[in-house]
matplotlib code that plots the C-alpha trace (Angstrom):
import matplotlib.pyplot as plt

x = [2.4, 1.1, 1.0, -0.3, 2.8, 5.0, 4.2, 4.2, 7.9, 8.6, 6.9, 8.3, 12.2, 11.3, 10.6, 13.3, 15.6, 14.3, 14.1, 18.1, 18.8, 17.0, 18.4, 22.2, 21.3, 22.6, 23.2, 19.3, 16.0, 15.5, 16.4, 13.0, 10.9, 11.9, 11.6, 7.9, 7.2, 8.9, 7.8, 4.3, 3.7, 2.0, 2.0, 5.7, 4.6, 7.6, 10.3, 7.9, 7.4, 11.3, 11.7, 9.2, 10.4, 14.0, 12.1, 10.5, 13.2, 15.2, 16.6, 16.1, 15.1, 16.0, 19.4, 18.7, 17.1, 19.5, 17.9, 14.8, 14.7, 16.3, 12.8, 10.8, 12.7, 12.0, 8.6, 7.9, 9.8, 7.2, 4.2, 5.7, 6.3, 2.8, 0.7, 2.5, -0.3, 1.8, 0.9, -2.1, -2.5, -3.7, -4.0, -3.7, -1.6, -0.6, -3.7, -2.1, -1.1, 1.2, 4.2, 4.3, 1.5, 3.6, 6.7, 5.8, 5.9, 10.2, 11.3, 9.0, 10.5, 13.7, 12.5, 11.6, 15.2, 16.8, 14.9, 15.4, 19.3, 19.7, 17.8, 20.9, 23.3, 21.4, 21.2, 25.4, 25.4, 23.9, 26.6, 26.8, 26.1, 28.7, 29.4, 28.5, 25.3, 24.1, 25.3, 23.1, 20.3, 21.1, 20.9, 17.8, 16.2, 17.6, 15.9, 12.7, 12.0, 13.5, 12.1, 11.8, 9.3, 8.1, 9.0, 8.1, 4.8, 4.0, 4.3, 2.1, -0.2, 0.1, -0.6, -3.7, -5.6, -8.7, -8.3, -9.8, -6.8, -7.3, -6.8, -3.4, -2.5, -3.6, -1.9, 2.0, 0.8, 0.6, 3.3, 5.8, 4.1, 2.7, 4.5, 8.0, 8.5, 6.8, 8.8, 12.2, 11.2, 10.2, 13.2, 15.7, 14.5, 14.8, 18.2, 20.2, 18.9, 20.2, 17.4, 17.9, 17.2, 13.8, 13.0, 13.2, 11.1, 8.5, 9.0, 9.0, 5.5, 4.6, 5.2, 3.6, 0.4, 0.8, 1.3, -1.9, -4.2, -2.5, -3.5, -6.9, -7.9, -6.7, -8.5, -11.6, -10.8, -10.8, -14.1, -15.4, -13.3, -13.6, -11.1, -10.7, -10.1, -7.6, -5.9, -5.9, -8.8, -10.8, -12.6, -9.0, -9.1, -12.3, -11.3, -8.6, -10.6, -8.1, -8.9, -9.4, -9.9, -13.6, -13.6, -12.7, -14.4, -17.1, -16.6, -18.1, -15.9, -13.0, -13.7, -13.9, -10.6, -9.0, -9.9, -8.6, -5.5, -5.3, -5.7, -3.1, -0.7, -1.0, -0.5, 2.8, 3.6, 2.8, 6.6, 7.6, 5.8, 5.4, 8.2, 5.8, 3.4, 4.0, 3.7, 0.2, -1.1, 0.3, -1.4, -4.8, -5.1, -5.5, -8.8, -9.9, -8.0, -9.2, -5.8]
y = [29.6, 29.2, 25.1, 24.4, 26.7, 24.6, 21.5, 22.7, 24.0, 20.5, 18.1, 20.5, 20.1, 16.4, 16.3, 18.2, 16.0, 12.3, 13.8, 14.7, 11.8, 9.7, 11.4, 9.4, 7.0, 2.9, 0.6, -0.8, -0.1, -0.8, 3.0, 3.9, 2.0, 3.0, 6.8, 5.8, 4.9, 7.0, 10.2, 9.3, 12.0, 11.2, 13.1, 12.5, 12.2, 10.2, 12.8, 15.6, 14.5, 13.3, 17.3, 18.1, 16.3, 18.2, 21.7, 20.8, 20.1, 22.8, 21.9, 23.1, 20.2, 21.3, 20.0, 16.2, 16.0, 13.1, 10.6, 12.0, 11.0, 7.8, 7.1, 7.7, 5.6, 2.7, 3.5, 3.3, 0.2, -1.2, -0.2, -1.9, -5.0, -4.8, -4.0, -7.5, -10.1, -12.4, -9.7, -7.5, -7.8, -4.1, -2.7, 1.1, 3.0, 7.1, 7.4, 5.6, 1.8, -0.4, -0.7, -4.3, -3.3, -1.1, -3.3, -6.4, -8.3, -9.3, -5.9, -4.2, -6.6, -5.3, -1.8, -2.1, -3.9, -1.1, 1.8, -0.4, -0.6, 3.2, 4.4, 3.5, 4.6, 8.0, 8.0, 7.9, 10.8, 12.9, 15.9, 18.0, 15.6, 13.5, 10.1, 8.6, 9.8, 9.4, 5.6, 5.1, 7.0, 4.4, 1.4, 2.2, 2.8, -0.7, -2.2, -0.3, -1.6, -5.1, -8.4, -6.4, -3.8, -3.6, -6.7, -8.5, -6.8, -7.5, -11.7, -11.3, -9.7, -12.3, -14.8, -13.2, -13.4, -15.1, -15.5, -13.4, -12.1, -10.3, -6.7, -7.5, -9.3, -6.6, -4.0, -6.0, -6.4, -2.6, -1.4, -3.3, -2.8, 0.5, 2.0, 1.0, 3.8, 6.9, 6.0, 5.7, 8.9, 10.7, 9.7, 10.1, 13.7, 14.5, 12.4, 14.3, 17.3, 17.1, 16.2, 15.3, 11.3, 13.3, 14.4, 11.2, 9.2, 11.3, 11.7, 7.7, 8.1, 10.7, 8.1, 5.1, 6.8, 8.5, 5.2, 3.9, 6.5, 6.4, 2.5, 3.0, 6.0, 3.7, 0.9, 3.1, 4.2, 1.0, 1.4, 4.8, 6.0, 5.8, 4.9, 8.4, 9.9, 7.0, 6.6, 2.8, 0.5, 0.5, -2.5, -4.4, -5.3, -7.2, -8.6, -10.4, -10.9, -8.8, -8.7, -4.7, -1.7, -1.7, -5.6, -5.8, -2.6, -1.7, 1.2, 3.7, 2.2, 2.8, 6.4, 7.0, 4.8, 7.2, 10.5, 9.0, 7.8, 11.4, 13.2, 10.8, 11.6, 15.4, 15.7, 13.7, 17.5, 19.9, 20.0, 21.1, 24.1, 26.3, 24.0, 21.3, 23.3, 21.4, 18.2, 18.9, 20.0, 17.1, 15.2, 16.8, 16.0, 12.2, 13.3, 13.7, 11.8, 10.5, 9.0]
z = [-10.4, -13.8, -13.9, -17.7, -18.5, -16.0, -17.6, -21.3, -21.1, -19.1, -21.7, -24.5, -23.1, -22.6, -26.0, -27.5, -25.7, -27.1, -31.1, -30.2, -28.6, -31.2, -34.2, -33.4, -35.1, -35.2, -37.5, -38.3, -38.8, -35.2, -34.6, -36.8, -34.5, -31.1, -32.1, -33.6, -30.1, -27.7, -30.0, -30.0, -27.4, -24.2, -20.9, -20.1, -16.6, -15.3, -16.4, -15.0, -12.0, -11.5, -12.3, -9.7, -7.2, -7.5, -7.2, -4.4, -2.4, -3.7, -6.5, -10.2, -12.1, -15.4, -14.1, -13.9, -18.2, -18.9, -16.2, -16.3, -19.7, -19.6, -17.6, -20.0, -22.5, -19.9, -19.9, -23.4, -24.0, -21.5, -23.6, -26.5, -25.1, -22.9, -26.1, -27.7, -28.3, -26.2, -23.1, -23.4, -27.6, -28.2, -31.4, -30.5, -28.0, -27.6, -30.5, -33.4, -34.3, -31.4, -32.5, -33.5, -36.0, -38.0, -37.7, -36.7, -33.7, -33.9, -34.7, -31.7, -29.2, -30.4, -30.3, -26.9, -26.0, -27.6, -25.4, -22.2, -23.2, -24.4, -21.1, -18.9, -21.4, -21.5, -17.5, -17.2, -19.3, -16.8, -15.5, -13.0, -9.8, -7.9, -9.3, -6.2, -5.9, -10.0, -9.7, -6.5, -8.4, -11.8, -9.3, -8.0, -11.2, -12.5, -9.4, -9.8, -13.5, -13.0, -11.3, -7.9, -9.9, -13.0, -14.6, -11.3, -10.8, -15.0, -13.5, -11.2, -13.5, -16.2, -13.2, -12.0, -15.6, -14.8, -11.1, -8.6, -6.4, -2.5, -1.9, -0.6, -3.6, -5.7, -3.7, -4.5, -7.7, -8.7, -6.3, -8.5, -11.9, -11.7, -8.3, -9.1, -12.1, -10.0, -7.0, -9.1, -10.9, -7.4, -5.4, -8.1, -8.7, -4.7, -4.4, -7.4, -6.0, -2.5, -0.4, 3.6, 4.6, 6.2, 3.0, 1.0, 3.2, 2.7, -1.1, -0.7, 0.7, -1.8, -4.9, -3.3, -2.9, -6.1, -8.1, -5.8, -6.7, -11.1, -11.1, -9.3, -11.9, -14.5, -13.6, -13.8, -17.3, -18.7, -17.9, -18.6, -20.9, -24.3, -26.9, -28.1, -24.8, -23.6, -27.0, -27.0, -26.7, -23.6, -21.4, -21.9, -18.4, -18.8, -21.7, -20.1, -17.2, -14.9, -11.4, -10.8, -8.1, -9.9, -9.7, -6.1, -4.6, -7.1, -9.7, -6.7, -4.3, -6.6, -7.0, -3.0, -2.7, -5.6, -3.4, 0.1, -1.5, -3.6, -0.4, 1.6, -1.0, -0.9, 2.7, 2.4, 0.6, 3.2, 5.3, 1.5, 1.2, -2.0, -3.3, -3.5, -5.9, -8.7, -7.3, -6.0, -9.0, -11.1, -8.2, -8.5, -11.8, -11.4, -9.8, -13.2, -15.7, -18.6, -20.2]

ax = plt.figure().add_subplot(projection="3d")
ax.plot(x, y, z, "-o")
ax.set_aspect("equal")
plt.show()
């Protein structure tokens, strides 16, 4: 398997499909600044791996572009409203100006509403799978970027500012935060594409550890990396003195928690087989990240 051209022609249809979807246009200027966001590039990991996740339990998941997109569209709303200066107050993101520095602070909150709201509408127009079976996969994705995941974890990141927290405490934190959108992306790609109750569970397992070992290699970004390499403004973390993976277990300590938790997550893999390619190479990549 050629994997750079795997994900090229994934990112490239993920692409294609947001400057469509973003050309139906509303009533307001609000339509301007969700595209400046959400067409900024990045790695369009979530839709990716929601893609992979269908081919490796059989499935094709070019099918499933509508949902796998709709993620994304959640995900990007969450930069804009993370990069706020009422959250983390970042100036750069994706290699060019937040949002709320080319619009201001009012219409990038609305930006961000807008994405969050369009997501599910983009998500129901997904074809070709039972209705039963698309409005378990919506519901789950709801709960997954609400108050029992994202949005709950982002709390109980605000709270810890300037407290040290305990591993434990650090582990809820990024499950919900971090976790939440690889596991909705993960699951939903295995569940549209027909996978076994067997299956799932370990798919679960799959996305926790993945979404472990993403927060943990981003953690030690923030304080390797440079700005160039990350697109947004490193040493944030410290600067909002953030308890981190570095923090609690040293930066070395980090990097030997990344590789356990890496190699944890690749073994979840192995009843898929060749299936499962994809996956593992997306996987082996966090090993050296640098944004």
């Amino acid at each position: 398997m050629n994997f750079i051209k795997y994900l090229e022609d994934r990112k490239l249809l993920v692409n294609n499909f947001l400057e469509k979807r973003t050309a139906k246009k509303g009533i307001s200027r609000v339509d301007e600044a969700m595209a400046y966001s959400l067409l900024a590039g990045g790695k369009r990991l979530r839709p990716i791996l929601l893609m992979a996740a269908a081919d490796a339990v059989g499935g094709n998941g070019y099918n499933y572009l509508s949902v796998a997109c709709g993620l994304e569209m959640i995900h990007t709303y969450s930069l804009i409203h993370d990069d706020l200066p009422v959250m983390d107050n970042d100036d750069y993101r994706r290699g060019r100006l937040t949002n709320h520095k080319v619009y201001g602070e009012a219409l990038a909150l609305l930006a961000g509403d807008g994405l969050l709201t369009l997501a599910f509408e983009v998500m129901l127009e997904q074809k070709n799978i039972a209705p039963e079976v698309l409005i378990e996969t919506v519901k789950e994705v709801a709960m997954c970027a609400g108050n029992y995941g994202m949005v709950g974890g982002q709390v109980l990141d605000l709270d810890s500012e300037d407290k040290q927290i305990t591993q434990a405490q650090m582990r809820t934190l990024h499950e919900a935060k971090t976790g939440a959108l690889f596991i909705a992306a993960v699951r939903s790609g295995a569940r549209m594409a027909g996978a076994k109750s067997e299956e799932l569970l370990a798919m679960t397992h799959f996305a926790e550890l993945f979404g472990l070992a993403f927060q943990i290699t981003d953690d030690i970004m923030d304080v390797e990396s440079t700005k160039e390499e990350m697109g947004k403004n490193s040493g944030s973390d410290a600067k909002l003195n953030k308890s981190t993976y570095v923090t609690l277990y040293t930066l070395e300590g980090a990097k030997a928690l990344a590789e356990k938790t890496l190699h944890e997550a690749l073994e979840c893999l192995e009843p898929f087989g060749p299936k499962a390619e994809p996956l593992r190479e997306i996987t082996k990549m966090l090993y050296n990240r640098k944004n």
